[in-house]
Phi, psi and omega in degrees: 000130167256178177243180172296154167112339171107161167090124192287163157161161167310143203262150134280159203269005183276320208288323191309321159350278233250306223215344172057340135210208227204136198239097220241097174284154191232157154263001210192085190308148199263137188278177190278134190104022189268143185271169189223152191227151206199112190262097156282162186232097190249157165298339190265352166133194194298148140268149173224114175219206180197141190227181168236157177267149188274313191205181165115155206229164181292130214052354175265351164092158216241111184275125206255151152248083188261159211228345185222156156224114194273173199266012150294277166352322206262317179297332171275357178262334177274340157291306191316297190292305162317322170300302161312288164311329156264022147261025174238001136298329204245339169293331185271136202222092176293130172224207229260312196293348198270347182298034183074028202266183198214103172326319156114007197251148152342074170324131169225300184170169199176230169199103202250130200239004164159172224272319170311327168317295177283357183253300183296304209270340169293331202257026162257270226298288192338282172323294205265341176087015214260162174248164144160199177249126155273143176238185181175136204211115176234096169064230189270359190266090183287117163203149196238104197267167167218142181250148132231088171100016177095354163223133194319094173248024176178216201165156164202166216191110152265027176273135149300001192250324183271354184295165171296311183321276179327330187287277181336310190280324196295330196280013186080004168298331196240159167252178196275359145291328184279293159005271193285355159265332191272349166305287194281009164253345169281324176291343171275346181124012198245145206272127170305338174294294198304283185227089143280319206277300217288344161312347169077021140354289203207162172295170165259026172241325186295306164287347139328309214292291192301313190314318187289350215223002088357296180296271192336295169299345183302318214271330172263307134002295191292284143041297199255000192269133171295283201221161203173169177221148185230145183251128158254087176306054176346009167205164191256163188280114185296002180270012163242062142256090206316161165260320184233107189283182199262120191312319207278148184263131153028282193304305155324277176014283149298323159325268218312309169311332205296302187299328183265352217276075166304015177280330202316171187238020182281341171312308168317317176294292197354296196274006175319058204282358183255013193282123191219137173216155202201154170285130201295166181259012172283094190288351165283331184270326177289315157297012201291152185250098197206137174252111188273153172290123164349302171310308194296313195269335172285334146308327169310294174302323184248008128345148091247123203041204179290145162206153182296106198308329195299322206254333146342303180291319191285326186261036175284307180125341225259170174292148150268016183276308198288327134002282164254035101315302186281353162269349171283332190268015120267024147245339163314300175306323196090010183253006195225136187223139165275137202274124173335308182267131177280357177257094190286143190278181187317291172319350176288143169287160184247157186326151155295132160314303183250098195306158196285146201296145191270132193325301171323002186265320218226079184291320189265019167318323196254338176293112241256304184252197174279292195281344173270344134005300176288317188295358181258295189329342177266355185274338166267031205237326193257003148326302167335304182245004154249349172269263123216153195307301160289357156310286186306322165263029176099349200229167156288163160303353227202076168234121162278180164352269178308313174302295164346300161311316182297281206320307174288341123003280204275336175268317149329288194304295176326303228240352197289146194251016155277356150292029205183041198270334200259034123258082199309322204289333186286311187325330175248000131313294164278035145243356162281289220288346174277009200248304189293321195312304180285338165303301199279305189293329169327297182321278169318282202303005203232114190282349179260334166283338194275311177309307192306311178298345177271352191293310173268035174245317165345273241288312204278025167086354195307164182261343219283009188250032186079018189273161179270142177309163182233170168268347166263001104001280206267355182281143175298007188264333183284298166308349195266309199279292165356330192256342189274340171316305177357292184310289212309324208262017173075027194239065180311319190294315166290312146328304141297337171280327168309303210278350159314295160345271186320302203291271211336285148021267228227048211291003198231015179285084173278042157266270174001309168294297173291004164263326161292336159315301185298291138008290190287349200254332150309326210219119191300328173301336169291350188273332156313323177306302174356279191296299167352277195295331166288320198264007170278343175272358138290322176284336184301321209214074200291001184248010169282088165310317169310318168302298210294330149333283174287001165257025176256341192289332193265319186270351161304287192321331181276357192053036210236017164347303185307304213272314182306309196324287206307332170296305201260023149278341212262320192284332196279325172326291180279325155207132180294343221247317201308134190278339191268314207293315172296295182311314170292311161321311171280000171253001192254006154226096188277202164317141169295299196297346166297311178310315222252334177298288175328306179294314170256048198278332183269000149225021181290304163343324181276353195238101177242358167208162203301166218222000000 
């Protein structure tokens, strides 16, 4: 028996686990619904079991479901797992330096031998910022993370069990006839995302939705490998910027795995007598926009300086197994850090007997209501997007580090929204204003990202760096001339921040607009805000062929073809002559099935090997 991905060898009842099906070559596919019978050879005795076959094809291997197990069979496959894990417990062998500190040397590559293992080396490229590609390699089986800057933006898989198809048919979007046509159009050259969609299957919103539920799992899975050898590429491909990125953040994930992970080393932490932990001071790690557990937050809450990790668990109040699970899973995070030196100094304060009441209870403290609460939150959200960064925390231009640091601090504890968990209505505001929060502080806290950005609030004239407003600063002819500097000198960032100004100004201007429009469209995270600011200078001014242009220019660029027609049909509306509106209409209407290959060409884009 093999598994998927090829190469005969014996199956273990871990890889049946762990990997979940099972790939039997043939020369001769067995047809589908045929039942099947199946022997491990365990140390704790024979298993036995019966499957169905599910697919397959001749030399490409025959895909199984199994369905039935007796219950002698099962009881010798959970002694067989048990008998395992606690000899992979006893192989991972934790000491005081393995608690997640970080040596300062070069990910290359290595052998993760069980989830502490695996934990530790995300919660270096997490911590160090690092970019690059994780490879993980099980046997014939490849899956692939991508960093950027230390967050998880994308996934790949050579399992088969991880393709869209295979997801879609197991959860029932697909029947095993729709499968096996969108199968034999991928054998004409055509990518399984395109066609599902042009069988008319499912939407090109609908197969968004499975590419994110695709990502994820791809992501949890990896998660989940008992053992593996891993590879670290230090740079990303520049063809790996998703259009549809992985919804759930990392740091979830990792929560989650923590919990399922039965490998842990927490006896070890439990006894740990030489372990000292302290909050971590990186507030971007401190700060993760995550929903923690009662344990978790109640460790948190009765943290104060260094302390001996042993006695943190004992005056926690908590059972200790859940105890030390939620302080391994906030060093997982990085929000909880091991102190080099086992000796905390004098000045540290010593635990609280009872821990102290936890903040998140008490959001509004500071707070007279509820709506003026709300009202500062929308004032820094719309702060966000007319201002500037250092606005948006509180300081000046001339802030050093450390005030920046305070500040975004002092803004975190307010506004982070597991301080806020029992008020659903609030969380997605304040997950935009902790997402701009984290943004403005990366920028500042970084000295080259911090130049590059003053440079270019320079070049555009800005006022916003603690300098005083002037009254010809605010006439729209000034931000106008200002802003076109902009243009011509390519310093879109300055441009925009002028032409905010105006529509503030001067919000019922469709010059104003399509110029901030054009301006927003320039810079790929801005172009849905774009597409906004066109179509309000198009309801202003319905009669500009040049807007409607450049918002057909925009949705092309967005991979939006479909949505460009009805414009620069609408332009042909108002002058039959114009040649660019005619010249783009004949290449974006071609034949319907080119037409319908274009329209799902962005998530076609995604799919880089054959189903």
């Amino acid at each position: 028996m093999g598994w998927q991905g090829g190469g005969k060898r014996n199956a273990s009842t871990v890889d049946t686990l762990s990997l979940g099906g099972v790939f039997l070559f043939v020369t001769e596919p067995l047809p589908v619904g045929t039942m099947v019978q199946f022997v491990f050879d365990a140390p704790s005795g024979e298993v036995r079991g019966r499957a169905i076959i599910r697919h397959g094809r001749a030399g490409r291997g025959i895909g199984m479901q199994f369905v039935h197990m007796d219950s002698d069979s099962r009881a010798r496959l959970y002694r067989f797992v048990q008998q395992l894990e606690k000899e992979q417990r006893k192989e991972v062998v934790a000491t005081p330096l393995s608690w997640f500190t970080h040596d300062g040397q070069p990910l290359d590559s290595g052998e993760i031998r069980g989830h502490h293992e695996l934990f530790a080396l995300l919660n270096k490229i997490y911590s160090a910022r690092l970019t690059g590609k994780l490879q993980l390699v099980l046997g014939r089986v490849e899956k692939q993370l991508f960093f950027d800057s230390g967050q998880l933006i994308f996934a790949t898989s050579s399992d088969r069990q991880d393709s869209l198809g295979e997801m879609m048919l197991r959860a029932g979007a697909l029947t095993q006839s729709q499968f096996e046509e969108a199968s034999e159009l991928v054998r004409t050259g055509q990518r399984l995302g395109s066609a599902i969609a042009e069988m008319g299957v499912c939407s090109v919103e609908e197969i968004a939705g499975w590419v994110q539920r695709q990502l994820t799992q791809i992501t949890s899975s990896v998660l989940d490998y008992p053992s593996c050898r891993y590879y670290f590429f230090s740079s990303l491909e520049k063809n790996i910027v998703p259009e549809i990125g992985i919804p759930v953040p990392l740091g979830k994930l990792l929560l989650e795995a923590v919990y399922r992970a039965n490998d842990l080393p927490l006896d070890h932490l439990a006894e740990d007598g030489e372990l000292y932990v302290e909050l971590t001071s990186d507030p971007l790690q401190r700060y993760q926009v995550v929903e923690l557990s009662e344990g978790e937050r109640s460790l948190l809450g009765a943290l104060s300086g260094v302390v001996a990790a042993r006695e943190l668990l004992r005056q926690s109040g908590l059972p200790k197994a859940k105890a030390t699970r939620a302080l391994y899973s906030l060093m997982v995070l990085g929000a909880v850090v091991c102190v080099p030196h086992g000796t905390p100094s004098e000045q540290e304060p010593a635990v609280p007997t009872t821990p102290p009441p936890e903040p998140e209870r008490r959001p509004l403290e500071e707070w007279p209501s509820q709506s003026q609460f709300e009202e500062e939150v929308r004032r820094l959200l719309d702060l966000a997007e007319k201002g500037t960064y250092y606005e948006l925390l509180g300081v000046t231009g001339s802030a050093l580090p450390s005030h920046i640091k305070e500040s975004f601090h002092r803004l975190a504890r307010k506004f982070h929204p597991d301080r806020h968990m029992g008020q659903s209505e609030r969380l997605g505001l304040l997950q935009d204003l902790m997402s701009q929060l984290t943004t403005a502080y990366k920028t500042l806290a970084d000295e080259k990202k911090r130049a590059s950005y003053d440079k270019q609030l320079a070049e555009a004239g800005a006022f916003t760096l603690g300098q005083g407003k002037t009254e010809s600063q605010r006439t729209v002819d000034d931000c106008l001339v200002r802003a076109k500097q902009c243009l011509r000198a390519h310093n879109f960032a300055g441009s925009i921040l002028w032409l905010r100004k105006c529509v503030e100004i001067a919000p019922e201007v469709a010059k104003h607009q399509a110029l901030l429009a054009r301006s927003l469209a320039a810079v790929p995270q801005y172009r849905q805000e774009a597409a906004h600011h066109f179509e309000k200078a198009i309801e202003l001014d319905p009669w500009n062929t040049s807007t409607y242009f450049q918002f057909g220019e925009l949705y092309e660029l967005m991979r939006l073809p479909w949505r460009a027609i009805p414009l620069y049909r609408k332009i042909l509306d108002i002058d039959p002559e114009h040649n660019k509106a005619l010249e783009r209409l004949s290449e974006l209407e071609p034949k319907q099935e080119d037409q319908l290959e274009k329209s799902f060409q962005f998530v076609s884009n995604l799919f880089r090997r054959k189903a």
